[in-house]
N, C-alpha and C positions, 0 to 999 in steps of 0.2 A: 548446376544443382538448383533444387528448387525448393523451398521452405516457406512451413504453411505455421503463421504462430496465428490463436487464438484466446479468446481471454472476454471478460464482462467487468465493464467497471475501473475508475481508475486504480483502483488497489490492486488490480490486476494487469491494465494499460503499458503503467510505466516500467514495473518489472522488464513486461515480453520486450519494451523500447530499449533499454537497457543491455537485455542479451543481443539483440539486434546491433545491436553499438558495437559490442566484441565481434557477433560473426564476421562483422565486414573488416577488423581489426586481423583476426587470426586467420583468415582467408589471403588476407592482404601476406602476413607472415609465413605463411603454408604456400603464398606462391600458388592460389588457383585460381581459378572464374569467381570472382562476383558471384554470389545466388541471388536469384529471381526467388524475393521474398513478398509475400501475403498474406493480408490481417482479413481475418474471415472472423466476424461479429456480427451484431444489431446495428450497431452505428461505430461513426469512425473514431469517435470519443475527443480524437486532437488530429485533426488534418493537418495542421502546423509540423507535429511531428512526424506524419505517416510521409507529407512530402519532404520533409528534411533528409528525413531517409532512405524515398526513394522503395518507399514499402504500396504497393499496391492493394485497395481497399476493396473488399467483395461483404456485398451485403445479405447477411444469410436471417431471417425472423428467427427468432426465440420468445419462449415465452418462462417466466419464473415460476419455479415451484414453490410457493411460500411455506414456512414454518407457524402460520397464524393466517386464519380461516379467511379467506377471500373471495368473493367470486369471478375476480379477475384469475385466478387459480384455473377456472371451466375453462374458460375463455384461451389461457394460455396454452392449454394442452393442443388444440388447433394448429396456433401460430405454432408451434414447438414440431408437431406431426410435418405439417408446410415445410418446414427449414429442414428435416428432416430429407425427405425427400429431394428438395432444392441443393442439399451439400453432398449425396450423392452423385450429382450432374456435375456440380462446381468443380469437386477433388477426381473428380473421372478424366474431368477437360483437361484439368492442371498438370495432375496425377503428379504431386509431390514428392520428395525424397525421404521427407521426415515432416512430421507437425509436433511443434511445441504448444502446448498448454498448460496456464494457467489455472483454467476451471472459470465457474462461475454459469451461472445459467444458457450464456450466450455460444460457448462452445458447446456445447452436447450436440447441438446437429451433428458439427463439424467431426467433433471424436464418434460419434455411432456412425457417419459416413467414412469414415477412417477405419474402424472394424468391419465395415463389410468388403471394403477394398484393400484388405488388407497392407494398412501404409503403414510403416512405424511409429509408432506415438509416444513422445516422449510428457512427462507431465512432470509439473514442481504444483507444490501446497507449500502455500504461506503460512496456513495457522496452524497451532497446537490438535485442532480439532478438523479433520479434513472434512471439505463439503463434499454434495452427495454426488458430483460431476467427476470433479477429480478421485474420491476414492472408488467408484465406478470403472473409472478408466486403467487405475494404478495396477489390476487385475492380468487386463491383457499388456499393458504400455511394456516397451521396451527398456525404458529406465525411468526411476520418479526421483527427485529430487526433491530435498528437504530446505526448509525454512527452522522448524524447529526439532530435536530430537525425540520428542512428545509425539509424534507423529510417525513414527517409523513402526509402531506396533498394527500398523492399520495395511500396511504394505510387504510386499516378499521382501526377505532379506537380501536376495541375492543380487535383485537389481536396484537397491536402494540404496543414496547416498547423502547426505547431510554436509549441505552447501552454503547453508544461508538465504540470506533473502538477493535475488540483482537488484541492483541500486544504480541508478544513471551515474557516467562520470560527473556531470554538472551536479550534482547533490553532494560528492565525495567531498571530506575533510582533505588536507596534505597529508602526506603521509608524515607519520611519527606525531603528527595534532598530538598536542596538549592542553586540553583548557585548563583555565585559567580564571580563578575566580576572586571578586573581592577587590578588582582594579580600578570597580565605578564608583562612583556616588549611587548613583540609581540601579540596582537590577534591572532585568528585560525579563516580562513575562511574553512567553509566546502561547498563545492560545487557538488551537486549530480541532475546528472541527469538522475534518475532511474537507471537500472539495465543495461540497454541499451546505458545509456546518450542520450546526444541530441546535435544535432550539433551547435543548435544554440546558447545554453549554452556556447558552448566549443570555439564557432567562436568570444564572447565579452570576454569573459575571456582571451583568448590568445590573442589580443588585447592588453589590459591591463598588462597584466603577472608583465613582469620585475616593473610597479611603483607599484604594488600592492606590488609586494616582495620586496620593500625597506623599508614597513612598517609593511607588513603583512605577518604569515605562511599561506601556501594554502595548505588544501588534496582535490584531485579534482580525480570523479570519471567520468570520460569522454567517460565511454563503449566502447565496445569491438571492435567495425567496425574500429575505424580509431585510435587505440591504437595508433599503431607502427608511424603512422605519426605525432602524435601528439609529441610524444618520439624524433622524429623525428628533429622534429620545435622547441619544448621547447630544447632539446640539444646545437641547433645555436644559437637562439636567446639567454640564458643565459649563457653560455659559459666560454663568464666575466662578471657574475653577483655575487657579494660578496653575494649575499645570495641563489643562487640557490639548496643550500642546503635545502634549507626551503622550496618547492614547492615537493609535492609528486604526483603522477598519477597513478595510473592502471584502465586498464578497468571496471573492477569491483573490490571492497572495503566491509570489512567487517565495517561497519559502527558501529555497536555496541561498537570498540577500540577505538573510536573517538567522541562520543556524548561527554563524558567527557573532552573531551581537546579546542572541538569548542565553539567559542564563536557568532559566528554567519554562516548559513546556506544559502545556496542561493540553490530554490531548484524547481521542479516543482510540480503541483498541488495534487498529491496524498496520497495515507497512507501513505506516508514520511513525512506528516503533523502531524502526531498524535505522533508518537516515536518522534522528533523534540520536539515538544509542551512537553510532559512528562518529558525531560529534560531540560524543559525552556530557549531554544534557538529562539532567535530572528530568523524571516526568514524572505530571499527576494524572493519571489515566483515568478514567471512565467510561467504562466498557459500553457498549450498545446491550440492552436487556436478553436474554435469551431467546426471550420468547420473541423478539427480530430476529435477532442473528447468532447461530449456534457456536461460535468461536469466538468473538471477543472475550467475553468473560475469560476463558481460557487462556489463553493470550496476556491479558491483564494480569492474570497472578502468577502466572509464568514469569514475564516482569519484573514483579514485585519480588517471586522468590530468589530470582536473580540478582536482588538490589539497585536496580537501577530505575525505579518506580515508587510511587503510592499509588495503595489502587481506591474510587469514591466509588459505591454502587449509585445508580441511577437515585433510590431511593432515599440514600443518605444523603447526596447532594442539596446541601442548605448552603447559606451564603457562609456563614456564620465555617461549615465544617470545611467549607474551601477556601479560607482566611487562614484559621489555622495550618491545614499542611502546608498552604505557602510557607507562611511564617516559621515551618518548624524547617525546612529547608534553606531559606535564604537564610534564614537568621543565627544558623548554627553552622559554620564553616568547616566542623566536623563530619557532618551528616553530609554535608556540599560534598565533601573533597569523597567521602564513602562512595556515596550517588555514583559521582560522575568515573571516577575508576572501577567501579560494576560494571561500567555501559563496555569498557573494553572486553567484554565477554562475546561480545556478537562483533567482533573484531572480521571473524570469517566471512560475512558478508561482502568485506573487501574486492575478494576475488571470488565472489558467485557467480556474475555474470558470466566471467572470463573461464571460468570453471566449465559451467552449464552448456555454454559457445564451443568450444572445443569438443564435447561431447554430441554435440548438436550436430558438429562437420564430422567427425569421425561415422557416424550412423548414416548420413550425406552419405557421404562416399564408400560406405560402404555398398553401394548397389552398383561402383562402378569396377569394381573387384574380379 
């Protein structure tokens, strides 16, 4: 069997890694061949994982369609045409049993090369608001799968399912987790903003910094563009700060060493939503503005109506209003204990992967029928 997963972006990466994990898990239990599985994208995103797993990388161009005027937009439709025609050759040579996607700018070659050769396409959306790849695809695909139930109005009934977000096994809580709050002297604020961060995040937080750390530990992942000045700034300004010990940074952060020890997250709007929630961690979200990206915002209050959030807009973020929701969270073990039993609402996620997987080899094999 052979399997073609596709996808743009880590919010999309580690998902397809994830189901990947299962297929070779419930293949192993089903007693069949191993599949000859490949990541057809722009780039490889993490070669560390693709070789772990034994996933073969094929480099297809795309280019993005923005929501906010560019002239890399011109430009992209080119690269986007190329990859087009290049993922008809690719998926011909391959000729797949089934492709899993994600979405995201980077698979559309691959899915329109998949419609003309008619391959089974299977798709999941992560947000409340599906992008314009994956609801594209959800039309002809063979089944779609859900992240959140806000999303099933955009898709057929009949082949749709609401599974949650896949989640790597290494990011997974034990089972039956319970946190636990109120054990420290010091909370842990975890502050992530993506894999990239975000400057805006990094621009109220440092701000803040030193009175946060007279009360609070911080691991802050503040990506990779302005590391060193960040390193830079936090060095001066705490300098003589008795707790500068207590404040951690690097650009990027294995976060899976730290779900455990945080006790509240401040974070932006995507799958960092769902591993968060699984370890029943309060969040203060801050959606990425619309007019970037059409689904955070959605997402975010989605969230919040679920209680397992506060939501900042972009706008509102002063240092001053992100002091307070701390403080209205840590500081009230009522509102803690609320939070974090909300988060067992996206409990399903659990077994999304393993769900998704299973679906994944049944579509497989069915061409061997």
């Amino acid at each position: 069997m052979k399997i073609v997963i596709t996808g743009a972006g880590g919010g999309h990466f580690y998902p397809l890694i994830a189901v990947v994990e299962r297929i070779y898990k419930e293949a192993f239990v089903q007693k069949i061949v191993q599949p000859e599985i490949y990541f057809i994208s722009d780039q490889p995103y993490d070669e560390k994982a693709l070789f772990e797993l034994g996933i073969k990388f094929i480099e297809i161009p795309a280019g993005k369609l923005r929501v906010y005027p560019s002239f890399l937009t011109v430009t992209d439709l080119f690269k986007t045409f190329y990859g087009m025609i290049r993922a008809i050759f690719v998926l011909y040579k391959i000729y797949p049993d089934v492709i899993f996607t994600k979405g995201g700018y980077a698979s559309f070659p691959t899915i329109f090369a998949a419609r003309i050769l008619s391959i089974p396409v299977f798709v999941h959306e992560s947000d409340t608001v599906p992008g314009r790849t994956t609801k594209w695809a959800g039309k002809f695909a063979t089944r779609v799968a859900l992240s959140y139930t806000e999303a099933s109005s955009f898709y057929p009934k009949e082949k749709t399912a609401l599974t949650g977000q896949p989640i790597r096994e290494a990011m997974m809580p034990p089972q039956n987790y319970e946190r636990i709050y109120g054990t420290k002297d010091r909370p842990v604020i975890l502050i992530i903003g993506g894999s990239q961060g975000s400057q805006t995040l990094n621009e109220a937080v440092l701000k803040i910094l030193p009175e946060l750390l007279n009360t609070y530990d911080i691991v802050h992942q503040c990506g990779t563009t302005k590391l060193n000045d960040i390193k830079v700034f936090t060095d001066s300004v705490l300098r003589e700060h008795q707790y500068k010990d207590r404040y951690y940074v690097e650009g990027f952060i294995d976060v899976a060493l730290f779900y455990p020890k945080a006790d509240i997250a401040i974070t932006r709007a995507g799958s960092m939503i769902f591993e968060l929630a699984l370890w029943q961690i309060p969040m203060i979200i801050v959606p990425i503005p619309e007019t970037i990206s059409r689904d955070q915002r959605s997402n975010a209050y989605t969230a919040a109506s679920l209680g397992v959030a506060v939501v900042i807009e972009e706008t509102n973020l002063s240092s001053s209003v992100l002091t307070n929701e701390i403080k209205k969270i840590l500081d009230d073990k009522n509102t803690y204990k609320r939070m974090s039993s909300s988060c067992k609402t996206y409990d399903l996620s659990r077994e999304a992967a393993s769900t998704i997987a299973r679906e994944i080899i049944r579509i497989g094999l069915s061409h061997y029928d």
